[in-house]
DSSP file (Angstrom, degrees, kcal/mol; ACC not computed):
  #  RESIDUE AA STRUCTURE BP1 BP2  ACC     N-H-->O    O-->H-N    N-H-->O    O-->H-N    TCO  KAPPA ALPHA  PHI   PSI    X-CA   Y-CA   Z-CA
    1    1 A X              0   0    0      0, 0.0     2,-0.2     0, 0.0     0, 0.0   0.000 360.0 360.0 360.0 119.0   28.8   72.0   33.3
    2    2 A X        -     0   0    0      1,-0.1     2,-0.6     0, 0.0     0, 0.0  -0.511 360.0-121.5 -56.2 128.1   25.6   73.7   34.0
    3    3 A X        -     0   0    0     -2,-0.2     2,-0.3     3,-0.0    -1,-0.1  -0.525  20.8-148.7 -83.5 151.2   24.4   75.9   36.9
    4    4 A X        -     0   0    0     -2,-0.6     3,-0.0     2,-0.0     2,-0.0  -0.636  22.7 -99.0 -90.7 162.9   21.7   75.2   38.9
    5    5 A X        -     0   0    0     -2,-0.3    30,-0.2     1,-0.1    29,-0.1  -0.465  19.3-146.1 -57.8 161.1   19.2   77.5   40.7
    6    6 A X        -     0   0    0      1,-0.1    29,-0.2    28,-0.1    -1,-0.1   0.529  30.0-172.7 -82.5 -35.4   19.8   78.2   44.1
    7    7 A X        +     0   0    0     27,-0.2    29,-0.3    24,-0.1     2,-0.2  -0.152  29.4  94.8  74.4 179.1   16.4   78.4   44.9
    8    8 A X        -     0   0    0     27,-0.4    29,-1.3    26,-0.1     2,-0.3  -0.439  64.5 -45.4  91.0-151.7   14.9   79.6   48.7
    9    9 A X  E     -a   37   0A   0     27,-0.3    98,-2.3    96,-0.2     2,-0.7  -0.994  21.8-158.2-129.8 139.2   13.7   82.9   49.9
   10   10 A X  E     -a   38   0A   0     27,-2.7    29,-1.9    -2,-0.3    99,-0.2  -0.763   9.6-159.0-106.0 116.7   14.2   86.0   50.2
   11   11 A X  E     -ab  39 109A   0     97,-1.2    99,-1.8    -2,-0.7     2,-0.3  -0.603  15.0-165.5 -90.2 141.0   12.7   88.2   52.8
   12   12 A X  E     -ab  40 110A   0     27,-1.0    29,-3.6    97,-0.3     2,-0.2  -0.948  13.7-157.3-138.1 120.1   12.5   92.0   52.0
   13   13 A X  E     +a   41   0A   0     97,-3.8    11,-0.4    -2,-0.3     2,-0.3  -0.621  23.4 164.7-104.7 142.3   11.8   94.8   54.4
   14   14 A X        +     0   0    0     27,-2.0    29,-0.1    -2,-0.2     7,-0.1  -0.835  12.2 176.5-154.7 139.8   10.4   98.2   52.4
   15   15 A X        -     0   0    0     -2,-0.3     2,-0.6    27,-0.1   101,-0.3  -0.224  61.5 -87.4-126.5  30.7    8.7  100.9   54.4
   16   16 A X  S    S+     0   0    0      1,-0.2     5,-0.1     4,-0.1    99,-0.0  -0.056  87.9 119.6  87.8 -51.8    8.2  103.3   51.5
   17   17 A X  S  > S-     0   0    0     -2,-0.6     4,-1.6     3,-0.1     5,-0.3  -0.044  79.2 -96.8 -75.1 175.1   10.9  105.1   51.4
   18   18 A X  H >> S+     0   0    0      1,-0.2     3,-3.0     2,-0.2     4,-1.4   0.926 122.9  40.2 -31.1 -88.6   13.9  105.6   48.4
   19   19 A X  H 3> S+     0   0    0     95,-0.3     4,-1.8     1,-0.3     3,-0.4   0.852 108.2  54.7 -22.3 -60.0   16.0  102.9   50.1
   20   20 A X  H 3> S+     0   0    0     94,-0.5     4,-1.1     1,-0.3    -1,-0.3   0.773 113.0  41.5 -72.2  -8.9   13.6  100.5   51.0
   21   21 A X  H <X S+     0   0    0     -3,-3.0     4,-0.8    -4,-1.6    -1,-0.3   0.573 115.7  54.9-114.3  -1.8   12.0  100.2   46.9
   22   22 A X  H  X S+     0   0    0     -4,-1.4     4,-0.5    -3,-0.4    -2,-0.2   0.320 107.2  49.7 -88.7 -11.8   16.0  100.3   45.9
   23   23 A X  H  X S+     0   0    0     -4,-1.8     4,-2.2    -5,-0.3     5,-0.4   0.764 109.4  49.8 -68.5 -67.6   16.1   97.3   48.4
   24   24 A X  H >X S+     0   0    0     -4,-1.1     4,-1.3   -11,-0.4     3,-1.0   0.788 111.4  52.1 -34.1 -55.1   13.0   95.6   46.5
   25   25 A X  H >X S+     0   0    0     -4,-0.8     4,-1.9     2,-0.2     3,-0.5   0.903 110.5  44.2 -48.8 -58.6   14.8   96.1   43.2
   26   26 A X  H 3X S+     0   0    0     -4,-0.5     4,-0.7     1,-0.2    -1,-0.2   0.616 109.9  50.3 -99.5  26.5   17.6   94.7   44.0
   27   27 A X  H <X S+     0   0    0     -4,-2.2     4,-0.8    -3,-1.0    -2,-0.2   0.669 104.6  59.3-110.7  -6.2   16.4   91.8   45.7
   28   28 A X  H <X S+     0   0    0     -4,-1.3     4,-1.1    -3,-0.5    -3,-0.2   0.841 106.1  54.1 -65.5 -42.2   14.0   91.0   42.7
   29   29 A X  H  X S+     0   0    0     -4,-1.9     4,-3.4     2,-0.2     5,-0.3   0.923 116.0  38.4 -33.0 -58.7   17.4   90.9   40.6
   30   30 A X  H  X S+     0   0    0     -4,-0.7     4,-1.7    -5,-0.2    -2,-0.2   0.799 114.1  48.7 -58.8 -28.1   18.6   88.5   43.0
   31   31 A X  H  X>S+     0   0    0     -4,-0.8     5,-2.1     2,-0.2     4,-2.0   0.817 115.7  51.5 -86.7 -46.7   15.3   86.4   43.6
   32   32 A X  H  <5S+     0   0    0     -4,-1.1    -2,-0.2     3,-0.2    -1,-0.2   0.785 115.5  38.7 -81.1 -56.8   15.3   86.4   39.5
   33   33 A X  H  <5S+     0   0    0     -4,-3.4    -2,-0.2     3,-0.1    -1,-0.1   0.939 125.0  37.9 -73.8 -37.0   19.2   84.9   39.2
   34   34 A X  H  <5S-     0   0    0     -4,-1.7    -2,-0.2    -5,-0.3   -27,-0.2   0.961 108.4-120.9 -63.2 -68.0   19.0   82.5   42.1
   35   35 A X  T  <5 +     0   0    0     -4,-2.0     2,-0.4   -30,-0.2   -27,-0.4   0.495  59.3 149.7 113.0  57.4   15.2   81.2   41.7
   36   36 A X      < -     0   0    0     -5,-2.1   -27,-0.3   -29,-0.3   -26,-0.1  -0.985  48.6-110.9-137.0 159.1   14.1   82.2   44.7
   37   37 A X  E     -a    9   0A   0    -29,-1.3   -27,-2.7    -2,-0.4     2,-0.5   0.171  22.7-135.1 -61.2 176.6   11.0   83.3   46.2
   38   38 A X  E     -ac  10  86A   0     47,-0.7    49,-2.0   -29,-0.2     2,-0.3  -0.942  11.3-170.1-108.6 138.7   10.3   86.9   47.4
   39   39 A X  E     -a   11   0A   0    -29,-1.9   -27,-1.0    -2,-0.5     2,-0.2  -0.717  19.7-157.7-118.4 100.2    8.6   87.3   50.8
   40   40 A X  E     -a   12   0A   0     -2,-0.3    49,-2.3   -29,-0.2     2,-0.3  -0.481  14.1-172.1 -14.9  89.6    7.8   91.4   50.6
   41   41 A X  E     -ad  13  89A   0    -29,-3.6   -27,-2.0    -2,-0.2     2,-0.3  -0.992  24.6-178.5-133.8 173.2    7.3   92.8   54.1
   42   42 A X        -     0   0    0     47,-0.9     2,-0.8    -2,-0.3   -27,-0.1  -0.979  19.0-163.5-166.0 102.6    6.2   95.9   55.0
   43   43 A X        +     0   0    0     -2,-0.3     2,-0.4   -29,-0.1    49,-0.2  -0.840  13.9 167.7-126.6 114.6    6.3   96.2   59.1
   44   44 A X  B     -f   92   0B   0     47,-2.9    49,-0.6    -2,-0.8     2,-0.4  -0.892  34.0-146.1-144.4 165.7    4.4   98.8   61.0
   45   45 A X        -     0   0    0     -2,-0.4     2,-0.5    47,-0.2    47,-0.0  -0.866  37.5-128.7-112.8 155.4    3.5   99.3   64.8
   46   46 A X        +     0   0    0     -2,-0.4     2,-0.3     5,-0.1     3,-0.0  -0.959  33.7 173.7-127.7 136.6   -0.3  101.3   64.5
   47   47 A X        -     0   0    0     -2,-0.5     4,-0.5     1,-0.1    -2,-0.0  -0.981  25.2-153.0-137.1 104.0   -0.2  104.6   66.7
   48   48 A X  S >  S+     0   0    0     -2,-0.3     3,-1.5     2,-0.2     5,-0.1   0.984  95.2  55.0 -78.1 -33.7   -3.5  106.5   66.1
   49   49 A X  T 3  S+     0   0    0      1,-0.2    -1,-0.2     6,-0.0     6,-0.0   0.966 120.6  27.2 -54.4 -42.3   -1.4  109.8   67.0
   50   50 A X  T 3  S+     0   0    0      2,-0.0     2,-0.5     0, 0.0    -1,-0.2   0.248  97.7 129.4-100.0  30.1    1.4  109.3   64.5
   51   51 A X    <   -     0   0    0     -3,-1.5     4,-0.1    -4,-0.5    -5,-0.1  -0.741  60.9-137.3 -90.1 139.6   -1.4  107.0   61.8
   52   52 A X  S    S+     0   0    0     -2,-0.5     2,-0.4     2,-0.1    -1,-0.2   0.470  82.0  50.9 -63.7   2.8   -1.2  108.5   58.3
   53   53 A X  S    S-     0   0    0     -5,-0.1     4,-0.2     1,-0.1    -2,-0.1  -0.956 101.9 -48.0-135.6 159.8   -5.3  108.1   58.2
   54   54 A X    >   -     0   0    0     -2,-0.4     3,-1.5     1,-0.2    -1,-0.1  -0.009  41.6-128.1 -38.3 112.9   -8.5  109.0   60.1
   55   55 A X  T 3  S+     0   0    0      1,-0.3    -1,-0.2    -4,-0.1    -6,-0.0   0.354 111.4  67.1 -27.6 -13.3   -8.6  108.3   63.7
   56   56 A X  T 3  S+     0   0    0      2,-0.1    -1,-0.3    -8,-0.0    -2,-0.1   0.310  75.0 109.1-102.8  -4.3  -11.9  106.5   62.9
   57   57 A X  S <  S-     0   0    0     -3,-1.5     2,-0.3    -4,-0.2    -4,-0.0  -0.667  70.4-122.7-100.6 159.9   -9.9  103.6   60.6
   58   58 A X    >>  -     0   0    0     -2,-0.1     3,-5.3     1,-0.0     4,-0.7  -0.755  26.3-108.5-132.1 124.8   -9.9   99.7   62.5
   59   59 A X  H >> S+     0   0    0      1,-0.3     4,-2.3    -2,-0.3     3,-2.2   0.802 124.4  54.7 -26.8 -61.3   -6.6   98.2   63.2
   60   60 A X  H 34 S+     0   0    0      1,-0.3    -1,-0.3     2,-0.3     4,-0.3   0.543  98.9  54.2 -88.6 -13.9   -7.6   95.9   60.5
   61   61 A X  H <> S+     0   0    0     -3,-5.3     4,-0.8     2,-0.1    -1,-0.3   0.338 109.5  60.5 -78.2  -5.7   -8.4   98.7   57.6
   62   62 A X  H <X S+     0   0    0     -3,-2.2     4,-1.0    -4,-0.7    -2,-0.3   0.681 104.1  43.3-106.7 -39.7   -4.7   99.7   58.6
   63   63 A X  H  X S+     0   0    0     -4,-2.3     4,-1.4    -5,-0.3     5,-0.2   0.796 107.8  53.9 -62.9 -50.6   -3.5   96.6   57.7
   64   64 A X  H >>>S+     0   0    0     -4,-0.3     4,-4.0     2,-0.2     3,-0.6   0.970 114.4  56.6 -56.3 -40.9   -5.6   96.1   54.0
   65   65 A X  H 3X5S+     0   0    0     -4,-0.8     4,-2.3     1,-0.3     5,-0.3   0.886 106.8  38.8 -51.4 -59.4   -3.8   99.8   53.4
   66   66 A X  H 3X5S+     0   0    0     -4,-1.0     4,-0.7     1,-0.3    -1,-0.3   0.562 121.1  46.5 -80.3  -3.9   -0.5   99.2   53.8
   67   67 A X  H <X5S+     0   0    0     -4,-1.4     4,-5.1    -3,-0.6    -1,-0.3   0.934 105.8  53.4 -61.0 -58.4   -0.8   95.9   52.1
   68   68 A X  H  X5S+     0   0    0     -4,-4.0     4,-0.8    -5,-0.2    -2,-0.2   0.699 119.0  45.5 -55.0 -38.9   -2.9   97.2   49.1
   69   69 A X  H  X<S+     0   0    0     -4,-2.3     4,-2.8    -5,-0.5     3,-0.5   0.926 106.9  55.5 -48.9 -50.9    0.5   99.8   49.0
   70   70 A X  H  X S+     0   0    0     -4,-0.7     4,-3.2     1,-0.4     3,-0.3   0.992 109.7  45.7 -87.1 -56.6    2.9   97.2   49.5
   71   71 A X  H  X S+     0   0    0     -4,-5.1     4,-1.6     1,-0.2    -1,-0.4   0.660 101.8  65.6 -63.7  -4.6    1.6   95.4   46.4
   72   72 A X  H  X S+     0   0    0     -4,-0.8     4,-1.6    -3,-0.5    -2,-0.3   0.750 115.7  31.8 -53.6 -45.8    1.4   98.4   44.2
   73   73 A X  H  < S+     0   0    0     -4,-2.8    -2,-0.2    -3,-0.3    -3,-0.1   0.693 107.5  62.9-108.5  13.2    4.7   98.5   44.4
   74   74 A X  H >< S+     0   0    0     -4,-3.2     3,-1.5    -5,-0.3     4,-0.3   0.956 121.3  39.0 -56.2 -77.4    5.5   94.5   44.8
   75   75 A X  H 3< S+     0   0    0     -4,-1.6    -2,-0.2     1,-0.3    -1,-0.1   0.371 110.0  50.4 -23.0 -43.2    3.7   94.9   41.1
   76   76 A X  T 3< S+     0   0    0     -4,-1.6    -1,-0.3     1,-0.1    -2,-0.2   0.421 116.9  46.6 -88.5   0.4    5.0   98.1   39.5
   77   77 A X  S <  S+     0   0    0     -3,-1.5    -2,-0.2    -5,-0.1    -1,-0.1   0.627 120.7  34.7-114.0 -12.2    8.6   96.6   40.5
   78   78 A X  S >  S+     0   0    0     -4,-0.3     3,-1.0     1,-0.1     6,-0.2   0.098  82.5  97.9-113.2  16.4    8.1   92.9   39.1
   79   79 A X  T 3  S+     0   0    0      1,-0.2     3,-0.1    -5,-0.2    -1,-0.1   0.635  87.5  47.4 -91.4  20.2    6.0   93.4   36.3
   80   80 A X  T 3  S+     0   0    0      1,-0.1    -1,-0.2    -3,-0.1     2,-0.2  -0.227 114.9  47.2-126.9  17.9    9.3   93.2   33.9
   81   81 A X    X   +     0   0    0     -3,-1.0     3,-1.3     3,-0.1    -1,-0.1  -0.474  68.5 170.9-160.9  88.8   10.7   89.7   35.8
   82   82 A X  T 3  S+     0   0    0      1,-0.3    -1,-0.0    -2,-0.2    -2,-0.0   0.958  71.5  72.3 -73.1 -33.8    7.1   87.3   35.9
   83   83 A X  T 3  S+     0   0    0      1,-0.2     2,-0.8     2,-0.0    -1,-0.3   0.512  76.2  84.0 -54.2   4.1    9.3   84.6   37.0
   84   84 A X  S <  S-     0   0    0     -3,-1.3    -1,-0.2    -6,-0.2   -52,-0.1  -0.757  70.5-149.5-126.0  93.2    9.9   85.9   40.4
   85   85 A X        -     0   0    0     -2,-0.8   -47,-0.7   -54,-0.1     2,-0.2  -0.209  17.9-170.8 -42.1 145.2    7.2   84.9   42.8
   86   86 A X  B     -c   38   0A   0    -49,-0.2     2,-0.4   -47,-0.1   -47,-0.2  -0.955  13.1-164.3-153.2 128.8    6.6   87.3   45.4
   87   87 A X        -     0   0    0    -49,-2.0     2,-0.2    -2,-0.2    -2,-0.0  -0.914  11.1-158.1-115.1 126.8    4.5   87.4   48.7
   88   88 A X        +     0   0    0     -2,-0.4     2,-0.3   -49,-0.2   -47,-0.2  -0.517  17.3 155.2 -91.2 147.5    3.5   90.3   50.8
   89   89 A X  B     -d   41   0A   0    -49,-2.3   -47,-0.9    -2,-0.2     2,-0.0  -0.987  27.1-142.0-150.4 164.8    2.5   90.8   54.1
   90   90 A X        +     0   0    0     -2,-0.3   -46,-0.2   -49,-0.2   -24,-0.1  -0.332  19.5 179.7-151.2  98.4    2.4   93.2   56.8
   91   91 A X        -     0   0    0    -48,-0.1   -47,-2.9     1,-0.1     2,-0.5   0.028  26.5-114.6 -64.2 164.7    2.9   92.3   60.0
   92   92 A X  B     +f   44   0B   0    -49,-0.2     2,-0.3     6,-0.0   -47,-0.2  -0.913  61.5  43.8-103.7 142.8    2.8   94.5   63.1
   93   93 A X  S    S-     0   0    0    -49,-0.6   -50,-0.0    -2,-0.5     3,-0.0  -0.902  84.1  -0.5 162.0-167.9    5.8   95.2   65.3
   94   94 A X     >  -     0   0    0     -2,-0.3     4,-1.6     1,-0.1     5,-0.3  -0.360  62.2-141.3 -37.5 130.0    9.6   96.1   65.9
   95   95 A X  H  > S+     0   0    0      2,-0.1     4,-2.6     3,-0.1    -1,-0.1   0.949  96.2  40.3 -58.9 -48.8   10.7   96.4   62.6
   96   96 A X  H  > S+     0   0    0      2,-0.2     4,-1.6     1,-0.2    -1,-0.1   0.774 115.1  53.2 -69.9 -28.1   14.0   94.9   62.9
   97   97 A X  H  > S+     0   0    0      2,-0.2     4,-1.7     3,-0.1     3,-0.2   0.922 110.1  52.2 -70.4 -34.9   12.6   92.0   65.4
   98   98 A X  H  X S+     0   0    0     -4,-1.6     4,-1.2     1,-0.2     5,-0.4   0.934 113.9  39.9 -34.8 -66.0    9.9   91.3   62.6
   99   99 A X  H  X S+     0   0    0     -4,-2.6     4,-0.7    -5,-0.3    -1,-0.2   0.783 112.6  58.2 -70.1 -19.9   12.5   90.9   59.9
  100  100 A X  H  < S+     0   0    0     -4,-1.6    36,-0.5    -3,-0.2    -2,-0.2   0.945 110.7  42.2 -26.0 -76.8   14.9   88.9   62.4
  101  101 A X  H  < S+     0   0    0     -4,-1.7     3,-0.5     1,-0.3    -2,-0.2   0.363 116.2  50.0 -90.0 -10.8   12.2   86.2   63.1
  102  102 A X  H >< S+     0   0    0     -4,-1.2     3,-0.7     1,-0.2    -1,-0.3   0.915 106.5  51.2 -88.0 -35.0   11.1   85.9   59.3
  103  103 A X  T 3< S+     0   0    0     -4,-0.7    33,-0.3    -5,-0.4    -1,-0.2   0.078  77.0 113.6-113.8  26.1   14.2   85.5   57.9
  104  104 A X  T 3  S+     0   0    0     -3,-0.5    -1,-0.3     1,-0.1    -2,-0.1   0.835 100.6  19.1 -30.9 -58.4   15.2   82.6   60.4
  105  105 A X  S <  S+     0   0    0     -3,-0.7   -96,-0.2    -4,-0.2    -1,-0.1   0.149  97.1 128.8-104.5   4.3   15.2   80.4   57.7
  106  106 A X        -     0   0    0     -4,-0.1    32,-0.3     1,-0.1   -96,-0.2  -0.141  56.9-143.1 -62.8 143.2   15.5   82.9   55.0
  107  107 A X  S    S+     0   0    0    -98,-2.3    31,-0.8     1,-0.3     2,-0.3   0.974  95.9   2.0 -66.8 -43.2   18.8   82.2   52.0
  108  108 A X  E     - e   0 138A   0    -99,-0.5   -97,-1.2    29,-0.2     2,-0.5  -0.942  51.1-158.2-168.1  96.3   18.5   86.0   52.7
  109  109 A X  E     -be  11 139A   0     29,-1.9    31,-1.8    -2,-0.3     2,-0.5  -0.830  23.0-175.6-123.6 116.5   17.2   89.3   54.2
  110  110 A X  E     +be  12 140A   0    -99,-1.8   -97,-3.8    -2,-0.5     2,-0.3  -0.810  11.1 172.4-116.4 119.5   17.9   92.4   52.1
  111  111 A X  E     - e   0 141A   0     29,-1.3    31,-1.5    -2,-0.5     2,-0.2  -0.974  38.1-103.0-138.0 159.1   16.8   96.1   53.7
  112  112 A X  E     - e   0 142A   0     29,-0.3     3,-0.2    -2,-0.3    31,-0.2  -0.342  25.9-129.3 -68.7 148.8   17.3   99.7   52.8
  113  113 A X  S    S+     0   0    0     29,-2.5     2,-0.5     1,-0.2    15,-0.3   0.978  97.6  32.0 -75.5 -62.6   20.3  101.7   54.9
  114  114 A X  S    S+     0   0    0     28,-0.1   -94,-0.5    13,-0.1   -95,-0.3  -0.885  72.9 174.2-101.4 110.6   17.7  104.6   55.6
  115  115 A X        -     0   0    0     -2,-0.5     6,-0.1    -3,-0.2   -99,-0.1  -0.432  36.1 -81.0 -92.3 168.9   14.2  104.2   56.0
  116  116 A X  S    S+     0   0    0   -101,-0.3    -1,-0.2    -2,-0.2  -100,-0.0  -0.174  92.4  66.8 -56.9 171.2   11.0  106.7   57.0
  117  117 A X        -     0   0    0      3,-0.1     4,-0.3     2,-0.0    -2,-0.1   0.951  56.9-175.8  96.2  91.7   10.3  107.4   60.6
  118  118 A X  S >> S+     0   0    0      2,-0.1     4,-2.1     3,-0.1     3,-0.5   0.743  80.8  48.3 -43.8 -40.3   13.2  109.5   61.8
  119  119 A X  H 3> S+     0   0    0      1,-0.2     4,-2.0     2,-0.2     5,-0.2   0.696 109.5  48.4-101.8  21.9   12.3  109.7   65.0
  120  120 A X  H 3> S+     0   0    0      2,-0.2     4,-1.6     3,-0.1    -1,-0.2   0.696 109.7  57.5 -84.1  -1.5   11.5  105.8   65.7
  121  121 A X  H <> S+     0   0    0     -3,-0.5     4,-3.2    -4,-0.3    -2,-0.2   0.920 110.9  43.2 -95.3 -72.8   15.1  105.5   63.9
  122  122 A X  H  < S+     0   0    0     -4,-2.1    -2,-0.2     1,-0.2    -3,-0.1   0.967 121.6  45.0 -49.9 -53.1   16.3  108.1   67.2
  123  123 A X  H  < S+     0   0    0     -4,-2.0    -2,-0.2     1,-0.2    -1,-0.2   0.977 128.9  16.0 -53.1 -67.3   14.3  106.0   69.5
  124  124 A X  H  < S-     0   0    0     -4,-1.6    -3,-0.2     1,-0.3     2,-0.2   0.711 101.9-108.8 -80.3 -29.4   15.0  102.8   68.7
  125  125 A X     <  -     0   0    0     -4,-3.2     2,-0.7    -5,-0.1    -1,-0.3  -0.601  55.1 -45.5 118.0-166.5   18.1  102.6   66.5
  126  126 A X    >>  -     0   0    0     -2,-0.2     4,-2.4     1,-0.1     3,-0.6  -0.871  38.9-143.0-120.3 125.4   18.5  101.8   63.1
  127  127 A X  H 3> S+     0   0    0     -2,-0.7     4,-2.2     1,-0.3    -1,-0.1   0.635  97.9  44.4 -48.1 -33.8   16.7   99.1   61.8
  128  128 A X  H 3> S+     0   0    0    -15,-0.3     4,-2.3     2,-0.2    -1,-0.3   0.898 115.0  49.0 -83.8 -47.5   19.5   97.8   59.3
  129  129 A X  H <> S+     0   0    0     -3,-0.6     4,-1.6     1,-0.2     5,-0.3   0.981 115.0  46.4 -74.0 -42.4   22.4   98.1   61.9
  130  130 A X  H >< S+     0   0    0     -4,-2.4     3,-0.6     2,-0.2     4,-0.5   0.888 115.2  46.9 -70.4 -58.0   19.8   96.1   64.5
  131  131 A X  H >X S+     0   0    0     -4,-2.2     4,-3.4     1,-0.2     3,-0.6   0.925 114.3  51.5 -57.1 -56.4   19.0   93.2   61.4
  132  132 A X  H 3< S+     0   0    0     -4,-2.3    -1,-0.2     1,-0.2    -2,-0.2   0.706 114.3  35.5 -41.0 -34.2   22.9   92.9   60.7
  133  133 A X  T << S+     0   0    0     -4,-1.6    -1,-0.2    -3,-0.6    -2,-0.2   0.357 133.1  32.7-109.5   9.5   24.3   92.2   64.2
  134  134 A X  T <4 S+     0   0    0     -3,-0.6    -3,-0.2    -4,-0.5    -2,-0.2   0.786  88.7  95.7-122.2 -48.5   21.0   90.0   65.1
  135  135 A X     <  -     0   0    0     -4,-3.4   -31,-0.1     1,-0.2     4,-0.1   0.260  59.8-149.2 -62.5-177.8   19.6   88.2   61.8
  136  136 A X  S    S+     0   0    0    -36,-0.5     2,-0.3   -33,-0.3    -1,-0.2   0.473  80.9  68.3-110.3  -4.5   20.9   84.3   61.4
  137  137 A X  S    S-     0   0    0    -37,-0.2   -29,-0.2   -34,-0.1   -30,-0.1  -0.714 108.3 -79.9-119.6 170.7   20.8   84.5   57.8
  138  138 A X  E     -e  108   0A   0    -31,-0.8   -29,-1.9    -2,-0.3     2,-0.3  -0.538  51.5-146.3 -65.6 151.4   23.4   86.9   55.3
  139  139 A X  E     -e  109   0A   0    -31,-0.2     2,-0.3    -7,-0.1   -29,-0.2  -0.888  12.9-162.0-122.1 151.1   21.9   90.6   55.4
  140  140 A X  E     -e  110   0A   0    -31,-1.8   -29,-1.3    -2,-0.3     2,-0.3  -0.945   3.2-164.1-112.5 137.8   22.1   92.8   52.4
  141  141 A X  E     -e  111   0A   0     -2,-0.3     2,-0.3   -31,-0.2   -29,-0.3  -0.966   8.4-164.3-117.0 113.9   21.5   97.1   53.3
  142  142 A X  E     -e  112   0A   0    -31,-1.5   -29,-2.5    -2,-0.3     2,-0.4  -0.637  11.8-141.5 -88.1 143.1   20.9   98.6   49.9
  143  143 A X        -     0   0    0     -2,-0.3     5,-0.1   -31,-0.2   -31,-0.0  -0.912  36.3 -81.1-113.7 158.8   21.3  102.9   50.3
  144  144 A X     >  -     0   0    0     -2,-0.4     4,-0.6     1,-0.1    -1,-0.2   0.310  41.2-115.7 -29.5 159.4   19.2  105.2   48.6
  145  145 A X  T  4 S+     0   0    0      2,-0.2     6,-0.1     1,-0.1    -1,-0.1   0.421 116.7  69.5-115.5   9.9   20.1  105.7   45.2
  146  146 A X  T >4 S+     0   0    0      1,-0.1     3,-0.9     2,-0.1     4,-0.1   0.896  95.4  60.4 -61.7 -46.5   20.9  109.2   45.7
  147  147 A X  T 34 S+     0   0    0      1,-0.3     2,-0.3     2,-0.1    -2,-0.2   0.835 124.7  18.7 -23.2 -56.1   23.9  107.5   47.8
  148  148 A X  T >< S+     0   0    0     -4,-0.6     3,-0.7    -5,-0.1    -1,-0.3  -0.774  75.3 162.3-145.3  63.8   25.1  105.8   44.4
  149  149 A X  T <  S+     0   0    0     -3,-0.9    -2,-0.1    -2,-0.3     9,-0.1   0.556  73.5  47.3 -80.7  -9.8   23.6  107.7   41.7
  150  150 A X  T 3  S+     0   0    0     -4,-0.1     2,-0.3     5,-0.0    -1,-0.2  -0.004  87.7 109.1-133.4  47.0   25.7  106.5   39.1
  151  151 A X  S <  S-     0   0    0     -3,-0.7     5,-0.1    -6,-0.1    -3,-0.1  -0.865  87.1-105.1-104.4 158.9   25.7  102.7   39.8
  152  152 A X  S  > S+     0   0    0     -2,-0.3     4,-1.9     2,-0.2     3,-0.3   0.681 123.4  53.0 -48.9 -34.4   24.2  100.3   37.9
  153  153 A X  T >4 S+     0   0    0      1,-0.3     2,-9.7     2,-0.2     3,-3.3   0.743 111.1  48.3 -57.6-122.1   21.5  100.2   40.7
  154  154 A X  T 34 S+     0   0    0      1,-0.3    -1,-0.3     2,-0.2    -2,-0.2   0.169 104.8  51.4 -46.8  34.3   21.1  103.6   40.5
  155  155 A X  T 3> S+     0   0    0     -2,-9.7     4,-0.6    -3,-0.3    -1,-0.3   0.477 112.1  45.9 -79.3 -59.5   20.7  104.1   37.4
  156  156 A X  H XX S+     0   0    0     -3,-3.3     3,-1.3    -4,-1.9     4,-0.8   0.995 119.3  46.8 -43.1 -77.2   18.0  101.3   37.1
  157  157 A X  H 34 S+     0   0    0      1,-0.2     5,-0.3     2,-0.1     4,-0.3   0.670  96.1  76.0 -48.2 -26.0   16.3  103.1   40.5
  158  158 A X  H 3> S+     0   0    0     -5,-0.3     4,-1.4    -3,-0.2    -1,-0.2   0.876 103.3  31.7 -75.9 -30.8   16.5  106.8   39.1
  159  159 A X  H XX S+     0   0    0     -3,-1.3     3,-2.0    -4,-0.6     4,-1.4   0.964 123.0  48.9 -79.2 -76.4   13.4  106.5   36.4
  160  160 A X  H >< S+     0   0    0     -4,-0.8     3,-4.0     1,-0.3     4,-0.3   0.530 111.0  48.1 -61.1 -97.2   11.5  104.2   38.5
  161  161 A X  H >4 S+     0   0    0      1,-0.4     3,-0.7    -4,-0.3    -1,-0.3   0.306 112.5  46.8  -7.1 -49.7   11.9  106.3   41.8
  162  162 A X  H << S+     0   0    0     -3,-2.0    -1,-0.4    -4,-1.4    -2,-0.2   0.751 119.7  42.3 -85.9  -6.0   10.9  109.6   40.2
  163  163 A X  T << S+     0   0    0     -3,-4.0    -2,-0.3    -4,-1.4    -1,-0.3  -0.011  88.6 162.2 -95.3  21.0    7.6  107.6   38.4
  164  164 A X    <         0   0    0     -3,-0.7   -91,-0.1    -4,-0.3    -4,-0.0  -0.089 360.0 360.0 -49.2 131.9    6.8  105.6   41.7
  165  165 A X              0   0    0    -93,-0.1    -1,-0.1   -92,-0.1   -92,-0.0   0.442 360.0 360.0 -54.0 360.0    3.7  104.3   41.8
């Protein structure tokens, strides 16, 4: 007896940080045994006091960046598994209500245990505990791979993480 693929999708939060490209890793492993897609998202509220670029940049050049990011490292993190389709986007909002409502229908939603932003993290709560007691679908929380520096994960994450693209 053969297995089959499982197929579907899997939606993936990554905000840049440690955590969030050691989620992406190991939900491209998963996306890669099951056969299912990736949807790569990347979720941000635009603030022109806390935006990382010149006050002068359009809602909508704020958008191309973090895309044009989010697929640098869709790329540098799949180009060793071609078989795992992947799409990015990056919507604006609540992080955790963003990743909630995608991953409605998701096999899946896999996010890092600490992300950037500390203090919308104070404000708001933490984005992984928020996705866990709310999403509909099983949640995976990857930690940092300082957390687990000699698992198999972090092992994998320790080269790529100190070459990140």
């Amino acid at each position: 007896m053969t297995e089959t693929p499982v197929s579907g999708r899997i939606v993936v939060g990554v905000d840049g940080s440690d955590a969030g490209t050691a989620a992406l890793v190991w939900a491209v492993g998963q996306a890669e045994t099951s056969g299912a897609d990736l949807e790569v998202v990347t979720v941000w509220t635009y603030d022109a006091m806390l935006d990382d670029a010149s006050v002068n940049r359009t809602l909508a050049e704020a958008r191309r960046a973090h895309v044009h990011e989010l697929e640098k490292l869709v790329t540098a993190v799949t180009k060793e598994h071609a078989g795992v389709p992947a799409q990015c986007s990056a919507p604006t909002g609540d992080p955790a209500e963003v990743l909630v409502d995608l991953a409605k229908d998701a096999t899946m939603l896999v996010v890092g245990s600490h992300g950037k932003g500390k203090l919308r993290e104070v404000l708001a709560g933490s984005v992984s505990s928020a996705c866990l007691r709310h999403a509909t679908c099983p949640v995976a929380v990857i930690p940092p791979p300082a957390r687990t520096p000699d698992s198999p994960l972090g092992k994998q994450l320790a080269g790529f993480v100190a070459g990140k693209p």
